[in-house]
N, C-alpha and C positions, 0 to 999 in steps of 0.2 A: 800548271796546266799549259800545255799548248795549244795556241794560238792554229782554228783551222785553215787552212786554204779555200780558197776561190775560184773557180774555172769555169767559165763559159766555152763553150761548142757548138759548132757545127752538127745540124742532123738533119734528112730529109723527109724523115716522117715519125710525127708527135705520139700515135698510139702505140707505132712499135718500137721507139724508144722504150718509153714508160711500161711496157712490157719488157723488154730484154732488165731494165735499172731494175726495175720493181721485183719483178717475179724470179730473176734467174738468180740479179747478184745482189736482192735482201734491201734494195735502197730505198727507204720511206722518201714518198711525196712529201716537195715542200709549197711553195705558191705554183702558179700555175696558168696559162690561158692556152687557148687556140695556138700559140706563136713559141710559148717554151712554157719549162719547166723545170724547178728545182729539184734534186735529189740530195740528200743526209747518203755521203757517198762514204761510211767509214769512217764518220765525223765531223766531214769537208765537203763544202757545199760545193756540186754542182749544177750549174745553169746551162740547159738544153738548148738549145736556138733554133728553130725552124730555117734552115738556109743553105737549102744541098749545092746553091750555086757557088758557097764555099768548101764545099769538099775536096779535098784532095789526095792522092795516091799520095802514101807516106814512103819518103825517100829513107835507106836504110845504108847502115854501118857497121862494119864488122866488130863484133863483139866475143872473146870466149868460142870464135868455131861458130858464130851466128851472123845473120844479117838480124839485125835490129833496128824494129822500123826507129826513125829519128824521131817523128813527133807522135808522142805519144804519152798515157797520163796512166796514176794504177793510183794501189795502196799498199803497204807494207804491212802486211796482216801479222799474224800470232803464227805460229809454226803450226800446229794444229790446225789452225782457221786456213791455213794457205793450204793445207792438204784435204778439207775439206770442201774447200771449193775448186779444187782441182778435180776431184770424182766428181761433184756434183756436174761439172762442162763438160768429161767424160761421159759421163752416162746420159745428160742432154743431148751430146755426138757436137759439141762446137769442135770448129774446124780452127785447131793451132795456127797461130803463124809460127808461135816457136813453142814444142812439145813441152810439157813440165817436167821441168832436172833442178839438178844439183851444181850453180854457175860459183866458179873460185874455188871448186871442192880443195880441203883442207890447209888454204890461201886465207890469209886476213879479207874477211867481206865474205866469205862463203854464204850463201845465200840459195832457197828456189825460188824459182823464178816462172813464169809462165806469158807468154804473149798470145792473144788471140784479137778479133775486131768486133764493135759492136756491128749494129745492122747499118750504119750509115758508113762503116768503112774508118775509123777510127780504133786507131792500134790503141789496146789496154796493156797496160803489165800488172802482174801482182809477183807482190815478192813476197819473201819472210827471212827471217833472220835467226837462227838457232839461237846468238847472244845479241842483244839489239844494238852493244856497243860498238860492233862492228858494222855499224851502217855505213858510218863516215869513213872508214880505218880505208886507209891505204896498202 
């Protein structure tokens, strides 16, 4: 089994967090107060932080024909799971930073990929992998 990740973050407001985690992209509450809160983000624990006076505009890099933001965190879903919640932000109307494609098409690492930001302005990606051995490959 592997071992999950850990991530605490910046956010400027705790109910619409826990609305965008909870409700859009499926993430069970974990502890909790006024000040943050935990999400089951995929398997990987994230911790919310009440502290918009750390936010910041994410600086970006070109990637694949993209600017992609630099700081920024996802998960690597199931290929079905990723096209799943690709329609779902669709038909919710979230606003891409970078539209959902096909990045390295038939390149070692081929992957979809999707960027958009929660409500505090924090770049997500989700990816998926058609063969997961190629996560690492070069």
């Amino acid at each position: 089994m592997e071992t999950p990740f850990h991530l605490a973050f910046p956010v400027k407001d705790i109910d619409i967090t826990r609305e965008f985690y909870q409700n859009l992209l499926g993430c069970k509450i974990g502890r909790s107060t006024d000040k943050w809160i935990d999400f089951n983000f995929f398997g990987h624990q994230l911790s919310a932080h009440l502290k918009p006076e750390e936010l910041k505009a994410a600086n970006t890099n070109a990637v694949d024909g993209h600017q992609v933001p630099v700081r920024h965190f996802g998960a690597i879903l199931e290929w079905d799971q990723w096209h799943e919640l690709s329609d779902k932000l669709k038909e919710e109307g979230i606003e891409f930073v970078i539209e959902p494609y096909i990045r390295f098409e038939g390149q070692p690492g081929e992957q979809a990929t999707m960027f958009f930001l929660d409500p505090s302005g924090n770049a997500l990606e989700f990816k998926a992998f058609k063969d997961h051995a190629m996560i690492f490959e070069t």
